[in-house]
C-alpha positions, 0 to 999 in steps of 0.5 A, a space after each residue: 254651402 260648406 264654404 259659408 258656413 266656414 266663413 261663418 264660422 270663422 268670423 264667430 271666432 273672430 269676434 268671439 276671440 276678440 271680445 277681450 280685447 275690446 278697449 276701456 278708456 277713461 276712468 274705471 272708476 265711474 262704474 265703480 257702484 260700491 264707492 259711489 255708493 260711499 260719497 255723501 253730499 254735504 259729508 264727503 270731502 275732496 280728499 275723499 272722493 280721491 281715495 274712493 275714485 282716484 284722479 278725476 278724468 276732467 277737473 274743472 271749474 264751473 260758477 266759481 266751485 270745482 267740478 271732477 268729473 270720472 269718465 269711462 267709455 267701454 267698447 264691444 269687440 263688435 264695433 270692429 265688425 263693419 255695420 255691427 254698430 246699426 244692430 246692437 250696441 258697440 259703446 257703454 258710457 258712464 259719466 259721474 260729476 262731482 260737484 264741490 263747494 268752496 270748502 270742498 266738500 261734495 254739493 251735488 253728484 250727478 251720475 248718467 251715461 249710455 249706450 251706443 
């Protein structure tokens, strides 16, 4: 008895001492709700959204207007514990693409993610 409770105890630390070093990848940028907040359809500029977002995670073209899209990918310190996964969620991903027209201004803007 002493010794599982130990051993639980020990595995709490553990991941408890892990949490902050639970990796981010991507851009950070994408959860960033206050300068998201500030791109105007129709207003904002590629310029702007550069200073507001910083370097896109993915530039690209799609039916001849330029796309950035920002990526940011949070990972809990449990998705190192074996099977924490098929209990609680180990992955928050956030997606913006910002669509811009010919004169690169902002057309549309498209926010998602989820939870993994």
């Amino acid at each position: 008895m002493k010794k599982s409770i130990l051993v639980i105890g020990l595995a709490a630390v553990l991941v408890g001492g892990l949490s902050g070093c639970a990796p981010g990848y991507g851009n950070a940028s994408a959860r960033n709700e206050n300068a998201l907040a500030q791109i105007h359809k129709g207003v904002t500029t590629k310029a702007d959204v550069q200073r507001l977002l910083g370097t896109p995670t993915s530039p690209y073209q799609e039916d001849g207007r330029s796309v950035w899209q920002y990526q940011h990918i949070d990972v809990s310190a449990l998705a190192l514990v074996p099977f924490a996964s098929m209990v609680t969620n180990t992955m928050d991903e956030k997606n913006v693409n910002i669509y811009f027209d010919k004169k690169d201004v902002v057309e549309a803007v498209e926010i998602g993610g989820q939870k993994l």
